[in-house]
C-alpha distance (Angstrom), angle and dihedral (degrees) to the residues before:
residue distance angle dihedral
X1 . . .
X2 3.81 . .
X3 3.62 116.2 .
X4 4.08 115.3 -117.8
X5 3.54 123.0 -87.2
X6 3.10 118.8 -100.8
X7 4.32 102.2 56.1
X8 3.78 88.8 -80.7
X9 3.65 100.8 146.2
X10 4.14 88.5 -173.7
X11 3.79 109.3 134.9
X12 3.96 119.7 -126.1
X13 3.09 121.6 -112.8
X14 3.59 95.8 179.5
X15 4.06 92.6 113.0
X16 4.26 94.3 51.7
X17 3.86 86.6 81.8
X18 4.24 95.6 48.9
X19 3.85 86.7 45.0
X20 3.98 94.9 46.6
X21 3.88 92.3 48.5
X22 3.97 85.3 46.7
X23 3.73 97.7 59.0
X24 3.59 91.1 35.4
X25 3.77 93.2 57.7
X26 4.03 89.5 44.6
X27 3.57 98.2 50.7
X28 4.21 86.9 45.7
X29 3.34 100.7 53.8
X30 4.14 95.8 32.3
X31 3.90 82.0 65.6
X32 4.01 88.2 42.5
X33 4.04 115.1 35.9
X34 3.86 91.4 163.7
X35 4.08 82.8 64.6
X36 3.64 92.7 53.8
X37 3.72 102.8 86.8
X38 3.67 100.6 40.0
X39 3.68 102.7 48.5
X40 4.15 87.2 43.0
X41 3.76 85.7 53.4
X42 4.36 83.0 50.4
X43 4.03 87.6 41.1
X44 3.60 95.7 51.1
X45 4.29 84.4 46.0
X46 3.54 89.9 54.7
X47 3.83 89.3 49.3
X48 3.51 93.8 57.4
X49 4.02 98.3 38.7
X50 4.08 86.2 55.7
X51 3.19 97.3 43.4
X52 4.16 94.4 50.5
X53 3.69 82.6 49.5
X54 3.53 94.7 52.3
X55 3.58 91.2 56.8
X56 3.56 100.3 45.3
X57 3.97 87.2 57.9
X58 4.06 93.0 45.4
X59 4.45 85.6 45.9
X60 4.00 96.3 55.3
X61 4.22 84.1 170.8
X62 3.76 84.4 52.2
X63 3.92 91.0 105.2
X64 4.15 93.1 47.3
X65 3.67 88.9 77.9
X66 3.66 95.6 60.4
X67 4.04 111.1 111.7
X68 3.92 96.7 -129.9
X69 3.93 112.5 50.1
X70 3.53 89.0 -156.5
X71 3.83 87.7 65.6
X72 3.77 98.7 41.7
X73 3.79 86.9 52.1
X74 4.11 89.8 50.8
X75 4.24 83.5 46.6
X76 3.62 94.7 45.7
X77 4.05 89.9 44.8
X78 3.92 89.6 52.0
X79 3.73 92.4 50.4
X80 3.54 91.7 58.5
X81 3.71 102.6 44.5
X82 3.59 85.4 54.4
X83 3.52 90.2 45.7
X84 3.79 94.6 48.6
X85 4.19 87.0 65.3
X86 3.40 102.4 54.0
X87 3.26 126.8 76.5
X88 3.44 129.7 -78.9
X89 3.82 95.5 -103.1
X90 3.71 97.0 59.0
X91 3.73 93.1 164.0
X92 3.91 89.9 52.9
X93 3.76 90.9 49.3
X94 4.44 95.9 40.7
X95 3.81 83.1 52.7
X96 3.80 103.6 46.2
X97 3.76 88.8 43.7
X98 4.15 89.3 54.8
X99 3.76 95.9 41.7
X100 4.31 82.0 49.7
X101 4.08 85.6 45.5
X102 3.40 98.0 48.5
X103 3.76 102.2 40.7
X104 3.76 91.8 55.7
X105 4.14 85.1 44.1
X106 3.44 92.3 62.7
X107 3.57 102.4 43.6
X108 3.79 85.5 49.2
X109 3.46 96.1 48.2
X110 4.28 87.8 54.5
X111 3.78 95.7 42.1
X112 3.82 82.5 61.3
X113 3.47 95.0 43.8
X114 3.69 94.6 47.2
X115 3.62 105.1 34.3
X116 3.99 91.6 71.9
X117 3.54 96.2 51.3
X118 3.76 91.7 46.6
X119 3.65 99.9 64.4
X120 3.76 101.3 7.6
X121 4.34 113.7 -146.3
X122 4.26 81.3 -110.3
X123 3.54 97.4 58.0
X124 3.45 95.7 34.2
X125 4.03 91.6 57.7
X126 4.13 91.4 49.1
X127 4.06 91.0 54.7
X128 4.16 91.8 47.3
X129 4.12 83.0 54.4
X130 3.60 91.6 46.5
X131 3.61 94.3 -142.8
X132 3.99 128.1 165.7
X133 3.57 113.1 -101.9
X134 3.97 145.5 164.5
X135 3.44 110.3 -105.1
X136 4.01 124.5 -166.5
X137 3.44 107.2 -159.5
X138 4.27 134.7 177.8
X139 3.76 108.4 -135.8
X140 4.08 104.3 -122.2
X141 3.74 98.9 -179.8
X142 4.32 137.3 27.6
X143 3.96 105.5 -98.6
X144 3.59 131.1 -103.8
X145 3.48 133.0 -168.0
X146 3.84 122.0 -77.6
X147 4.10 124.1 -160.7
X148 3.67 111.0 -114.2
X149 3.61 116.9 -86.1
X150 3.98 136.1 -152.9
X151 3.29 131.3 -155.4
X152 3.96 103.4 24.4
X153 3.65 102.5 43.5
X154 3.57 108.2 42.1
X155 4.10 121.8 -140.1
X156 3.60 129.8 -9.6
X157 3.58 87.9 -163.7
X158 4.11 90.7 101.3
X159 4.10 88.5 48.1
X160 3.37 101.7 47.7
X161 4.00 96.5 46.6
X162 4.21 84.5 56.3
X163 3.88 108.9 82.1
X164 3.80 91.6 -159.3
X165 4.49 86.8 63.8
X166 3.15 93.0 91.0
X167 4.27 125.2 -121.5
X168 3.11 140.3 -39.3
X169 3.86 115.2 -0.5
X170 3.73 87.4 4.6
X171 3.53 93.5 -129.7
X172 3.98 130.1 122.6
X173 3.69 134.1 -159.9
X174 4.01 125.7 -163.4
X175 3.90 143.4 167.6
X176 3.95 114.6 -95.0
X177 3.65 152.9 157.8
X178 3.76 119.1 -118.3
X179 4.05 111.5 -144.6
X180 3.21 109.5 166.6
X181 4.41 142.2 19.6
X182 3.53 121.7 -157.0
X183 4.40 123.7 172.3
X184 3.38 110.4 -71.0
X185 4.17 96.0 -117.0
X186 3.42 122.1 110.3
X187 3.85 131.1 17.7
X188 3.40 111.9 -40.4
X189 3.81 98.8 -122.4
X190 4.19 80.7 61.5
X191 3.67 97.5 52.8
X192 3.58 101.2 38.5
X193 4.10 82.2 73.0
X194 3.30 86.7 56.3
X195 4.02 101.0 62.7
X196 3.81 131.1 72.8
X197 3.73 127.4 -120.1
X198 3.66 128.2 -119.5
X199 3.96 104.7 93.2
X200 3.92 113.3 118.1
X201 4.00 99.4 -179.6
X202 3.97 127.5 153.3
X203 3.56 111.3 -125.5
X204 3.81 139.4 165.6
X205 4.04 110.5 -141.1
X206 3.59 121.2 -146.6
X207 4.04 112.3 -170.3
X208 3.65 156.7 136.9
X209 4.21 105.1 -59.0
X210 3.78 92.3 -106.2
X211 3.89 111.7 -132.7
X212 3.80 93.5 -105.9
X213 3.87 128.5 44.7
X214 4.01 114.7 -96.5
X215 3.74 115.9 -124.7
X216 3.99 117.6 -137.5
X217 3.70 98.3 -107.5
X218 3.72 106.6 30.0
X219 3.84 122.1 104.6
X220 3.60 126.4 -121.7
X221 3.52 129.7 -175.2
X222 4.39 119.7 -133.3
X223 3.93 130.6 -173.8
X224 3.74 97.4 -135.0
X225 3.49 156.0 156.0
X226 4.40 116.5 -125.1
X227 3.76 122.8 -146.3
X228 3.72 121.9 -175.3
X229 3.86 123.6 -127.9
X230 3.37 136.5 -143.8
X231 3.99 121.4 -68.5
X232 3.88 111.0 -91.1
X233 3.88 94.1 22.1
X234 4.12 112.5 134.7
X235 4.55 82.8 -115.3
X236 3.39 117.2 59.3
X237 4.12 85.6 -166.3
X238 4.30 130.3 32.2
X239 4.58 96.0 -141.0
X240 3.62 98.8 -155.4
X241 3.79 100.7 -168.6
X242 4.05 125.4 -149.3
X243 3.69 98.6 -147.5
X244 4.13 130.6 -16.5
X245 2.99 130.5 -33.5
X246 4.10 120.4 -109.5
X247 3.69 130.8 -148.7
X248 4.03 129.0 -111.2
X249 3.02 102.4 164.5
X250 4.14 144.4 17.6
X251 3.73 118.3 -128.9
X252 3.57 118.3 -86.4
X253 4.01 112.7 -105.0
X254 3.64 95.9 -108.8
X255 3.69 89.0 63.0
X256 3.74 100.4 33.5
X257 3.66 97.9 58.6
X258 3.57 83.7 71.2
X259 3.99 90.9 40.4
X260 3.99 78.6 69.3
X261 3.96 98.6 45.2
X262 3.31 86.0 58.8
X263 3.23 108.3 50.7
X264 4.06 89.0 51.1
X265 4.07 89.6 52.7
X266 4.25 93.0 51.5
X267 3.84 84.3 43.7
X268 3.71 99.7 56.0
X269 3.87 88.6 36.5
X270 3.50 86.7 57.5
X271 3.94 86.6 69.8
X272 3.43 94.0 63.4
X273 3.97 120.5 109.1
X274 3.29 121.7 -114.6
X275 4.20 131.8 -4.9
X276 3.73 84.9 -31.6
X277 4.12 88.4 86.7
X278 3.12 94.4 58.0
X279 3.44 110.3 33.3
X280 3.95 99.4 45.2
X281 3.97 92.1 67.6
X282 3.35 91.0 53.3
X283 3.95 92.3 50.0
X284 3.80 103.3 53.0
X285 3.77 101.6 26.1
X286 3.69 102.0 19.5
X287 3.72 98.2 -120.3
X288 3.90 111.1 148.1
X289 3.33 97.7 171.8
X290 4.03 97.9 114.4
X291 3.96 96.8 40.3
X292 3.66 97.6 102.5
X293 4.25 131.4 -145.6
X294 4.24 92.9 -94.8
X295 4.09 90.3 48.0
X296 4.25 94.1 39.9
X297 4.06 87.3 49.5
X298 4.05 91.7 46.6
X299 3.90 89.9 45.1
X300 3.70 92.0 51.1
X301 3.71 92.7 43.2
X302 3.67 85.9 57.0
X303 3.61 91.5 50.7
X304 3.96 87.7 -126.3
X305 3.88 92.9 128.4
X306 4.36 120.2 18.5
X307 3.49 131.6 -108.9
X308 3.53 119.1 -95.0
């Protein structure tokens, strides 16, 4: 942005107040989806109502071209007792108030877009009746370990008797996106034939540590049960899993090229002495996999990572 004329070097701080009303609107309506359409429909209003006002103000003859004179006087006499308590830069004031307008418009207008295809009315019903189903998921994120859980994910009994699991309560939890839901009968590598694509909802997985290590970008296929979180949370949907989860489908090469970098960077850091092994993976790629239960505990007791 060019400075003023003049050699005023004075920043503008014009655009604080657009931005402000921006992420105000987004983290409102994140929190309340249902809101989204109606107060874009109001936004949009607004827009329009500021800028016909704007115009009237920048068209002084506007009023002249009214048919009754009587009526373009009354017009031209409202325009200027509004006018007369604003402030003296009206323009200034018209255009902050439409850039304000239509910056929460359009962030309105995608919350309501998005929000239904986030956590479509289908899925949505199937996680309030907590029923088993098969879930086809994309991996979004390298697995960590989960604490055991009761009550959604069944036993750990068949986890914990597998020495490739993983530690501890043998149970993982990662980042995904769900794509598909089939019935809940069967294995899940069967029914996840059965179900049609289309889905595209955030979800955080916790299941059985599978035998082999799950690649960001594969698909995988989980008997589970769905439970929705709260609006505005990264998941739309909790997937606990009853059992492991079982691969579809490999990464796609774009993604597993990088599947392979990063298994080269948490083997060399591996070499490292000390806590430094395992803790540097985890640091630049997010890869907790080698931070064991006695180092987790004394990094949470130091408050240095939060509880989950």
């Amino acid at each position: 942005m060019r400075p003023p004329t003049g050699g005023s070097s004075r920043a503008d701080a014009r655009l604080v107040i657009p931005a402000a009303t921006a992420w105000a609107t987004a983290w409102w309506l994140t929190g309340a989806p249902v809101s989204a359409g109606p107060a874009a429909a109001a936004l949009w209003g607004a827009v329009l109502a500021v800028t016909g006002y704007a115009v009237l103000v920048a068209r002084r003859g506007y009023p002249r071209s009214v048919s009754s004179p009587a009526a373009g006087a009354g017009i031209r006499r409202a325009i200027r007792r509004l006018a007369t308590r604003l402030p003296a830069n009206r323009t200034v004031t018209a255009g902050t108030v439409l850039v304000c307008c239509t910056a929460a418009a359009l962030l309105a207008s995608l919350v309501a877009v998005a929000a239904p295809a986030r956590l479509p009315a289908g899925v949505a019903k199937i996680a309030a009746a907590h029923v088993p189903v098969a879930a086809r998921i994309v991996v979004g994120s390298v697995p960590a370990r989960a604490p055991a859980l009761s009550g959604f994910g069944g036993s750990d009994a068949g986890a914990d008797a597998d020495p490739g699991a993983g530690a501890g309560s043998g149970r993982i939890r990662f980042r995904g996106t769900l794509v598909a839901l089939g019935a809940g009968t069967g294995s899940a590598r069967a029914a996840a034939h059965d179900t049609g694509d289309g889905l595209s909802v955030p979800v955080l997985v916790f299941a059985a540590a599978p035998g082999e290590s799950l690649r960001i970008g594969a698909t995988v296929s989980l008997d589970a049960t769905l439970v929705s979180t709260e609006p505005g949370d990264s998941a739309a949907l909790l997937v606990f899993g009853d059992g492991r989860p079982v691969p579809v489908a490999e990464a796609p090469w774009w993604l597993d090229w990088a599947d392979e970098l990063r298994a080269r960077f948490v083997a060399a850091a591996a070499t490292l002495p000390g806590d430094g092994g395992a803790l540097l993976p985890g640091l630049a790629i997010g890869d907790t996999s080698a931070v064991g239960d006695d180092l987790d505990a004394a990094m949470k007791s130091s408050s240095l990572v939060r509880h989950e």
